[in-house]
MARVO-37241 format. One line per 2 residues: number of its first residue (from 1); their letters; for each residue x, y, z of N, C-alpha, C. Coordinates in pm, 1 decimal, padded with zeros to 6 digits. Example, Ala and Ser with C-alpha at 12.3 -4.5 7.8 and 13.67 -1.06 7.14 Angstrom:
BEGIN
1 = AS = 01319.0/-00569.0/00780.0/01230.0/-00450.0/00780.0/01320.0/-00330.0/00780.0  01285.0/-00225.0/00708.0/01367.0/-00106.0/00714.0/01290.0/00003.0/00787.0
This chain:
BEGIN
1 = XX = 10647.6/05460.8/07455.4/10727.7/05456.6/07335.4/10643.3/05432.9/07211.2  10519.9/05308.9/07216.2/10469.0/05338.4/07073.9/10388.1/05454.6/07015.8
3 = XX = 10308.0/05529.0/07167.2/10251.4/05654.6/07122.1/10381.4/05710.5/07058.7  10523.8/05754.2/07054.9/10563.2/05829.8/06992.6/10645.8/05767.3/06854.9
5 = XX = 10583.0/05637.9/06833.3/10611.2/05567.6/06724.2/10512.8/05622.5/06624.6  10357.4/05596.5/06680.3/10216.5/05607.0/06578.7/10242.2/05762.9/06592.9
7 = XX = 10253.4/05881.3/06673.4/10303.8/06037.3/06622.2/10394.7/06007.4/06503.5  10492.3/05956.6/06517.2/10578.5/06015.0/06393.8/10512.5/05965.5/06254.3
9 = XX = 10449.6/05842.0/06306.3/10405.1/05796.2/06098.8/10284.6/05883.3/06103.9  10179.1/05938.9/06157.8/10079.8/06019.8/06178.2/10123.3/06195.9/06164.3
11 = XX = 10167.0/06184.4/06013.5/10215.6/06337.7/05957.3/10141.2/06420.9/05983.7  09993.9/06453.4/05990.7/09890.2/06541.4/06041.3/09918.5/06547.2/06150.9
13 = XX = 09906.9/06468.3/06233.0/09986.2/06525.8/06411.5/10096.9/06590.1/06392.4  10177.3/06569.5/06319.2/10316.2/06608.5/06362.4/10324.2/06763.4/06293.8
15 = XX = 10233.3/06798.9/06174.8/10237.3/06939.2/06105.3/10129.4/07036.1/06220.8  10028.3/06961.4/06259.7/09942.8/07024.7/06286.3/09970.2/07071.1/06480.2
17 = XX = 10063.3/06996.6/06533.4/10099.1/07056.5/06674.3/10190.0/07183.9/06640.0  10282.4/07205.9/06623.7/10287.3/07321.2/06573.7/10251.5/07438.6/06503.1
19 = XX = 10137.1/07452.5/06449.8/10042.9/07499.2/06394.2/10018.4/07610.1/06512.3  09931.1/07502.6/06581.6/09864.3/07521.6/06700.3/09961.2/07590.3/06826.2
21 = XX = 10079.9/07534.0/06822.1/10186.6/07667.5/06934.9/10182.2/07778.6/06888.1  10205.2/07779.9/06756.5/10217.2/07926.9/06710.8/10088.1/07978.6/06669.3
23 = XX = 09980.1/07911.8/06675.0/09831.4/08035.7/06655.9/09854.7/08064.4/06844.3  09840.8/08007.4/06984.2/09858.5/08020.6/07094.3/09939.0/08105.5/07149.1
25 = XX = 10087.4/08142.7/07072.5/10150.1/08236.9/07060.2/10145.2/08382.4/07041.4  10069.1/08369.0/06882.2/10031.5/08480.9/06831.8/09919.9/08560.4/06906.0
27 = XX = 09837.4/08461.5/06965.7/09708.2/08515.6/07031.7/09767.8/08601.2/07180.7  09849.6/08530.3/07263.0/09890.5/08547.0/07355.1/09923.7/08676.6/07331.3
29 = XX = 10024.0/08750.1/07233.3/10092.5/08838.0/07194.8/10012.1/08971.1/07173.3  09900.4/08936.8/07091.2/09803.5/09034.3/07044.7/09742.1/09057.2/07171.2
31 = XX = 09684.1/08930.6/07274.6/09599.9/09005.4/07401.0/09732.6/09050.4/07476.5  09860.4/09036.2/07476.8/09926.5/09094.8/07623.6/09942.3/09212.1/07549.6
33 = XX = 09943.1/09273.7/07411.8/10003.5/09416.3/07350.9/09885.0/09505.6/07342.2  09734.6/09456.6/07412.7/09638.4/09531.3/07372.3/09665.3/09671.9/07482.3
35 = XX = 09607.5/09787.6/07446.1/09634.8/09907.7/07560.5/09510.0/09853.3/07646.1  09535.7/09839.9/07773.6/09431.3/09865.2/07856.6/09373.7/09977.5/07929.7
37 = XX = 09228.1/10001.5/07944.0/09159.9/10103.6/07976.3/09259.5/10167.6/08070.6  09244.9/10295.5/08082.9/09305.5/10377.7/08196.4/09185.5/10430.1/08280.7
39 = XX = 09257.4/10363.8/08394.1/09195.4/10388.5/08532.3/09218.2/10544.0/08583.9  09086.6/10614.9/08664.3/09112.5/10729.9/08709.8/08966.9/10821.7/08662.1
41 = XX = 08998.3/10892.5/08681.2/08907.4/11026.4/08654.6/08830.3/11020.3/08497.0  08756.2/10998.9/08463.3/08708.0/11012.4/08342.3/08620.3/11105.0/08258.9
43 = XX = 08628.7/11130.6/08196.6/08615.1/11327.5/08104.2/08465.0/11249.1/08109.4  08406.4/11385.8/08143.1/08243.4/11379.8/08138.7/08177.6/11419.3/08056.9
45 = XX = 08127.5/11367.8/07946.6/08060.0/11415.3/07784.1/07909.8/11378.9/07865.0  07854.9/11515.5/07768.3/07773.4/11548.7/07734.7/07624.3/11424.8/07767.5
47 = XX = 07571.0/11437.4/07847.3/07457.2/11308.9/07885.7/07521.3/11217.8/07908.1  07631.4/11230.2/07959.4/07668.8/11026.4/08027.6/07637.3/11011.6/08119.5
49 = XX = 07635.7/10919.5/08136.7/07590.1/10838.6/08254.2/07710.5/10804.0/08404.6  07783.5/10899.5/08457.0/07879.3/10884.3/08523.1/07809.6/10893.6/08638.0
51 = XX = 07809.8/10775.2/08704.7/07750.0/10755.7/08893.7/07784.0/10837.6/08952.3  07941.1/10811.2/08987.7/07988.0/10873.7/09097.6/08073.6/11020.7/09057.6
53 = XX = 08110.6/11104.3/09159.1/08188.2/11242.7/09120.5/08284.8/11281.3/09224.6  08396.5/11296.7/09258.5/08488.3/11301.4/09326.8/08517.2/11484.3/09321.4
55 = XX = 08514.0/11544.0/09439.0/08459.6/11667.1/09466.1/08548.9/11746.9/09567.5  08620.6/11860.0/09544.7/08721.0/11923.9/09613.8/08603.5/11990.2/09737.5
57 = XX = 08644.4/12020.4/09832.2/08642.2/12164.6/09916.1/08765.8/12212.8/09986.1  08754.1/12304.8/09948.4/08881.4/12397.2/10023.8/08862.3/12568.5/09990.3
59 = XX = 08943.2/12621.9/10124.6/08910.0/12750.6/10091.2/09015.9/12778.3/09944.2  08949.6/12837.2/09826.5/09025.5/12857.4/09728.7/09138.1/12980.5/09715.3
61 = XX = 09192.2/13041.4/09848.6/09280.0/13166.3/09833.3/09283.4/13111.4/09997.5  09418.1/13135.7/10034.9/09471.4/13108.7/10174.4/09593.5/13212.9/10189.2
63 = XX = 09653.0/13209.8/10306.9/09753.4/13318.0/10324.8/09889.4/13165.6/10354.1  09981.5/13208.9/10322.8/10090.9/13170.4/10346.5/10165.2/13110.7/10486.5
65 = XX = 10189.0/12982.4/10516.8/10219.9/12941.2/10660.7/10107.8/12905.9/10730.4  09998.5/12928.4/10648.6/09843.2/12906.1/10732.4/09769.4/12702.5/10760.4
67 = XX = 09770.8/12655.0/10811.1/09729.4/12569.3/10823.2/09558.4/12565.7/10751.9  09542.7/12431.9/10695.3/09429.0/12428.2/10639.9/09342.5/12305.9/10628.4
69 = XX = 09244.5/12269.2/10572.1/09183.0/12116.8/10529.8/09132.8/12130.6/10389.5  09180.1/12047.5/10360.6/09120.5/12015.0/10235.8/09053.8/11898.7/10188.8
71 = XX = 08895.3/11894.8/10157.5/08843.5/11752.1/10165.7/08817.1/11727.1/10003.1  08875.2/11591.0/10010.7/08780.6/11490.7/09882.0/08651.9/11432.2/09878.0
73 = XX = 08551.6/11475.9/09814.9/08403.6/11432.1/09877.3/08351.7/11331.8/09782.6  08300.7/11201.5/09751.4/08250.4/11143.6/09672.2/08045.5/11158.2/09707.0
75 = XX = 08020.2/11212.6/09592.1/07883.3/11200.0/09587.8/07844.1/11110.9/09441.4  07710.4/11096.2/09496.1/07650.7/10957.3/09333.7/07543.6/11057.2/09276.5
77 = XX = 07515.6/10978.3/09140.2/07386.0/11048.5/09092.5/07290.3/10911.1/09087.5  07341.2/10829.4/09114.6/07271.2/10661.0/09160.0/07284.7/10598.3/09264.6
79 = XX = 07150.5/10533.1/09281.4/07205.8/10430.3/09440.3/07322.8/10346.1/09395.8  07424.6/10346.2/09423.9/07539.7/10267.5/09437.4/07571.5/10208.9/09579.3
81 = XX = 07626.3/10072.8/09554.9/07697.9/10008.9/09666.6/07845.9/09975.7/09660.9  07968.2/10040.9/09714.8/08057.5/10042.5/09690.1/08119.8/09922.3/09790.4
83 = XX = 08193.3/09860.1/09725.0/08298.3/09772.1/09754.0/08444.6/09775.8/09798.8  08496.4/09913.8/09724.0/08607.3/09942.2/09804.4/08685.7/10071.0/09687.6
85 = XX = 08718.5/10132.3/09743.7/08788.4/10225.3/09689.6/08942.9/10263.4/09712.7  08996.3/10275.7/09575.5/09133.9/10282.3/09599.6/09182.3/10440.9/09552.7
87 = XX = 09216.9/10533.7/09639.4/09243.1/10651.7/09608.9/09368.5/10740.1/09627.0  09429.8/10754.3/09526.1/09550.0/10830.7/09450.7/09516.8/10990.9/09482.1
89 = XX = 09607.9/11076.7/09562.2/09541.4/11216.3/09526.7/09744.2/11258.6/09483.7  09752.5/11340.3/09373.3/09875.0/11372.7/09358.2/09872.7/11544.2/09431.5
91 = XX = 10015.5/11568.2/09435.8/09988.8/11721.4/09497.6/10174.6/11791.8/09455.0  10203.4/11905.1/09480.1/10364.4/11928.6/09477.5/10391.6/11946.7/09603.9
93 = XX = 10528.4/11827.0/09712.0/10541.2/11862.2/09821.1/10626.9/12011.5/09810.6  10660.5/12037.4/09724.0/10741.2/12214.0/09740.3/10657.2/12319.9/09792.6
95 = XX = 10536.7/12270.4/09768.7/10436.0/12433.1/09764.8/10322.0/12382.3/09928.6  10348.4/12253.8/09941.4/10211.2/12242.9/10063.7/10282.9/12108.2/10101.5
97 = XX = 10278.3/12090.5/10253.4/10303.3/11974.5/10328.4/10178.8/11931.3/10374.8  10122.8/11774.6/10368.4/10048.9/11723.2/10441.9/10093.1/11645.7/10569.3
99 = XX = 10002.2/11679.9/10718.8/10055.7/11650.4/10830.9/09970.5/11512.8/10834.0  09843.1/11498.1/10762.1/09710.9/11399.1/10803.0/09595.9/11397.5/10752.9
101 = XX = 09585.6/11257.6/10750.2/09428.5/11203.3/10703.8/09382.2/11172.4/10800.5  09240.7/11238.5/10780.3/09186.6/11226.1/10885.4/09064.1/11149.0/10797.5
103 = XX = 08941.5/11042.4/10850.9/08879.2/10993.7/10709.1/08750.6/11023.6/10816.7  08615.2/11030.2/10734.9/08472.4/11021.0/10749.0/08453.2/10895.9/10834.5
105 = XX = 08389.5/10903.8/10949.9/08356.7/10790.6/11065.0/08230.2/10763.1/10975.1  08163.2/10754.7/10931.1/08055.7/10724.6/10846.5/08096.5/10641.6/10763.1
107 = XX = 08172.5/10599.0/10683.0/08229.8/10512.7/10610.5/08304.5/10447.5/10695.7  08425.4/10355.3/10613.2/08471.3/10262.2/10697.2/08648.6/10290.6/10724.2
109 = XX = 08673.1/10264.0/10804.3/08806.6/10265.9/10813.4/08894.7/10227.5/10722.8  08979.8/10312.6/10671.4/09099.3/10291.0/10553.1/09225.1/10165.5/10594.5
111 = XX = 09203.5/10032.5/10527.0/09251.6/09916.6/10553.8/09395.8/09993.5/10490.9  09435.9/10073.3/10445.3/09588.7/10087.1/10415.6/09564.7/10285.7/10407.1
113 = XX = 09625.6/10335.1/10454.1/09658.4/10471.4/10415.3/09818.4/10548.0/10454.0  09862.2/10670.2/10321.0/09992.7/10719.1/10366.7/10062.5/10786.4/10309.1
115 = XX = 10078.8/10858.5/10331.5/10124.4/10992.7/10294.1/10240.4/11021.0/10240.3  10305.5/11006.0/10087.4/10412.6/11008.4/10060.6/10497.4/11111.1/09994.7
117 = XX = 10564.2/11210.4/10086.9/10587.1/11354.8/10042.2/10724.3/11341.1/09929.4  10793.6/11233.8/09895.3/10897.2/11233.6/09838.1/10850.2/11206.6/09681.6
119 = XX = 10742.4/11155.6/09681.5/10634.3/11151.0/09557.8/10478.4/11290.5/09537.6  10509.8/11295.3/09621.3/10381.3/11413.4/09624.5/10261.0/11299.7/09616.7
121 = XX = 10244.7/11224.5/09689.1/10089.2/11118.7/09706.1/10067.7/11103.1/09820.4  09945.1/11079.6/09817.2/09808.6/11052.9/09965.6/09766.3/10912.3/09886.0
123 = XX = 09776.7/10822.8/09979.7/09737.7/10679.8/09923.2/09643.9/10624.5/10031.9  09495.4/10605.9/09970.4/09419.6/10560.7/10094.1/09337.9/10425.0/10045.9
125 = XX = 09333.7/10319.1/10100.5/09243.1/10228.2/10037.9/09122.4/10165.9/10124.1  09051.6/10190.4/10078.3/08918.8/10123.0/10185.1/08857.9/09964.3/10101.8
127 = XX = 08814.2/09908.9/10199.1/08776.6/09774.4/10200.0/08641.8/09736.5/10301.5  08516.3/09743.1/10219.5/08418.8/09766.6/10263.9/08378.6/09572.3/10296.7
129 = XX = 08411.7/09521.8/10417.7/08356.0/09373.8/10448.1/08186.9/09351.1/10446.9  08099.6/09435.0/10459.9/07976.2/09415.0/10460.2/07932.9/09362.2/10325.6
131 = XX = 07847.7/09252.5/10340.9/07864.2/09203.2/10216.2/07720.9/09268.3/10123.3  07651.3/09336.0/10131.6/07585.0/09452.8/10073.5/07680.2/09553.5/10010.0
133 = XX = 07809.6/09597.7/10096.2/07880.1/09691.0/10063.8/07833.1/09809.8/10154.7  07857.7/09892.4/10073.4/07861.4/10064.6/10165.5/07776.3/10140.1/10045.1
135 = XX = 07629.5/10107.9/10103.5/07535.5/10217.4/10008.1/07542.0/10348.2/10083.9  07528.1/10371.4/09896.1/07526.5/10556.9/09895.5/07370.3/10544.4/09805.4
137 = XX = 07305.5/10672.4/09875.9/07178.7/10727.0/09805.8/07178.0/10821.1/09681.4  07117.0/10799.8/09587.8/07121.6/10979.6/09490.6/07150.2/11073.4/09584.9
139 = XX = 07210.9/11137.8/09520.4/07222.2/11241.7/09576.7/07323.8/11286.3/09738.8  07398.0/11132.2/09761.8/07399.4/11166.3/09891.2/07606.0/11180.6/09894.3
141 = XX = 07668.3/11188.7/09986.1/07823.4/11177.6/09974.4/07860.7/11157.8/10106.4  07978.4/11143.3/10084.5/08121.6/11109.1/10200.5/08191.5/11130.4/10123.5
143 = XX = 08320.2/11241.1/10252.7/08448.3/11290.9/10262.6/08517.9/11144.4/10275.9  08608.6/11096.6/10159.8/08682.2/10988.1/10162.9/08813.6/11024.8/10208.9
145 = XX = 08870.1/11202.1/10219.0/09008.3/11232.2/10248.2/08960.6/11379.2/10314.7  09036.5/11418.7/10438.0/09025.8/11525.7/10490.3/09164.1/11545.4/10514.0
147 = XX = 09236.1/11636.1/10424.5/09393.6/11690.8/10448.8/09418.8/11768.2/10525.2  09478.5/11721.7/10633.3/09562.1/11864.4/10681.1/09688.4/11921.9/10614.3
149 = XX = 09666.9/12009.6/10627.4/09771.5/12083.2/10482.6/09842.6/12216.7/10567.5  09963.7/12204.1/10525.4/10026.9/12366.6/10545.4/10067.0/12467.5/10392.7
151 = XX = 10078.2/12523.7/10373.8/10085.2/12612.8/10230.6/10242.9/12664.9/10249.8  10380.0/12602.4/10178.5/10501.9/12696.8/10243.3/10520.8/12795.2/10139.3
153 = XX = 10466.7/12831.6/10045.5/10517.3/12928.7/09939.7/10391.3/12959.1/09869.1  10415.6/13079.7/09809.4/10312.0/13136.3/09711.4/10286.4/13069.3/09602.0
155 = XX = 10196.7/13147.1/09556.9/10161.8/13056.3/09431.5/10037.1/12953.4/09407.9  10042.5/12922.2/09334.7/09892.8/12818.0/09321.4/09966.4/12684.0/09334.9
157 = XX = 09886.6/12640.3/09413.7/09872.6/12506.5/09488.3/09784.7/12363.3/09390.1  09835.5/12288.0/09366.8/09708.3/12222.4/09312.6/09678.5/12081.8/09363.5
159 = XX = 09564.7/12032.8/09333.8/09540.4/11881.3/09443.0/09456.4/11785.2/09324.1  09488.9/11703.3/09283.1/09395.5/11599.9/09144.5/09440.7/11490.7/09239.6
161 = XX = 09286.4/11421.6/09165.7/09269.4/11260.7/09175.3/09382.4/11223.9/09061.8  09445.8/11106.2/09167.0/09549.9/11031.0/09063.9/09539.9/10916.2/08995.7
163 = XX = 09582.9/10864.2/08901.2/09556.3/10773.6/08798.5/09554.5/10607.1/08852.0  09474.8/10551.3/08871.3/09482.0/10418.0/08940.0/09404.1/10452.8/09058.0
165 = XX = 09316.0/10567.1/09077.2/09195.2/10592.5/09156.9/09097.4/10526.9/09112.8  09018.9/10384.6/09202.8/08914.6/10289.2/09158.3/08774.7/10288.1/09256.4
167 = XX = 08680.1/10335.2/09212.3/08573.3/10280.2/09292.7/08514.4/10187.8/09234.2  08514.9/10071.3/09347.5/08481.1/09876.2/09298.7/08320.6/09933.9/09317.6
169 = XX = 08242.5/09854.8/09238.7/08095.9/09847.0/09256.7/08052.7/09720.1/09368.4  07998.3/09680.6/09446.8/07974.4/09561.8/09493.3/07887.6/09522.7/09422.0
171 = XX = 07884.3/09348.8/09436.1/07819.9/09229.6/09370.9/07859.2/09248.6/09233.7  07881.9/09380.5/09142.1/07935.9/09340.6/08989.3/08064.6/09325.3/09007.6
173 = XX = 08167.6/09384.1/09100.2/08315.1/09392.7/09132.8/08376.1/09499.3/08997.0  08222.7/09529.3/08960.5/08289.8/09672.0/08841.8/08366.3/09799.9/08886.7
175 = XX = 08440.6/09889.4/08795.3/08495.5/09934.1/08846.4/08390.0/10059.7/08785.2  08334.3/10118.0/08897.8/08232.3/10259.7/08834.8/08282.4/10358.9/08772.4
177 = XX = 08285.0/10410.9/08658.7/08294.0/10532.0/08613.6/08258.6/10704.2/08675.2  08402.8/10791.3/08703.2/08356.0/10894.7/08839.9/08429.9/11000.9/08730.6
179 = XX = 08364.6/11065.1/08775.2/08452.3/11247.8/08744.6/08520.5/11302.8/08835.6  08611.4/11381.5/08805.4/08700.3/11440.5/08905.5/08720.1/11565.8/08841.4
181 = XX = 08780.0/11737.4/08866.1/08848.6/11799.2/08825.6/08968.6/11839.2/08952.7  09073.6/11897.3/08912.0/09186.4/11911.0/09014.6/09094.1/12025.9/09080.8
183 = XX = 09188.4/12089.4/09182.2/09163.6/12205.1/09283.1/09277.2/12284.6/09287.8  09239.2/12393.3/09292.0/09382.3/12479.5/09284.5/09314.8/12604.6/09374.3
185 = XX = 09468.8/12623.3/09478.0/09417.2/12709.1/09575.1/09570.2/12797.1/09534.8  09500.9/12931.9/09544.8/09569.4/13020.3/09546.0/09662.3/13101.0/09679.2
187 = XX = 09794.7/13077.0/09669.2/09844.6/13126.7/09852.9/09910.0/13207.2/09819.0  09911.1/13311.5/09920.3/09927.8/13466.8/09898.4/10012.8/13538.3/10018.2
189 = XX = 10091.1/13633.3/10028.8/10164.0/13632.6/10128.1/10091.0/13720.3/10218.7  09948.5/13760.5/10234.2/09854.3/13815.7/10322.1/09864.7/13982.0/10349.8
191 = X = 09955.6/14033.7/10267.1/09982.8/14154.3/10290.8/09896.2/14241.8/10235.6
């Protein structure tokens, strides 16, 4: 009770705590309204420095009803040690069904993966426990997604890395900067 006796005759306490909620406020406000970076694929200018590159193969023209694979390949242009990767691939289930991921035995087993055709997403996440991580050499890669794919209609097909695609760096827990472009396969009724 007398601490809130000596507060009230102590006018500088009593102007200056409120002061202080509302600079705590304001701050709060300005960092929760800032835009944060967007995660994903990042446009590759001219001499940057982008490690890693996220890399289609597929045959680019297929016939219709044909079963196929389609791989996501990550290669570096630096020794990197990856920590874990979280990978988004978007696709249209109207034009191509995926039956399966199948992943690179060379890397590590996907601690969550799954296939969600009502969204058109392949969701795979790896979680590298070695506490080095999972080095990659210059120059070197792994297939992080091998699709099995069916094609039900003509038309161009397309397959992009999706937004909230992360490769963790180990020991910085950074998130590396990668390139991606989509893939677009052309299906044709074979005639």
């Amino acid at each position: 009770m007398n601490f809130i006796k000596e507060m009230k005759k102590n006018k500088i306490l009593l102007t200056l705590i409120p002061v202080v909620a509302i600079v705590i406020i304001i701050e709060s406000v300005i960092f929760l309204g800032r835009s944060t970076k967007k995660l994903g694929p990042q446009l590759l200018k001219v001499g940057s420095n982008i490690p890693v590159s996220l890399n289609w193969k597929a045959d680019k023209e297929v016939v219709i009803g044909k079963s196929d694979e389609v791989i996501l390949n990550m290669t570096t242009k630096k020794d990197v040690a990856i920590d874990a990767v979280d990978l988004y691939i978007k696709y249209d289930p109207s034009q191509v069904s995926i039956e399966e991921i199948v992943v690179d035995k060379s890397f590590v087993k996907p601690s969550f993966s799954k296939i969600n055709p009502e969204k058109g997403l392949v969701v795979v996440n790896y979680l590298v426990s070695a506490p080095k991580g999972f080095e990659l050499k210059t120059g070197t890669g792994i297939d992080l997604a091998k699709l099995k794919v069916n094609y039900l209609g003509e038309g161009e097909v397309s397959f992009e890395v999706g937004e909230g695609t992360l490769v963790v760096e180990n020991g910085s827990a950074k998130v590396l900067p990668f390139n991606s472009s989509g893939l677009i396969v052309k299906v044709t009724s074979g005639q």
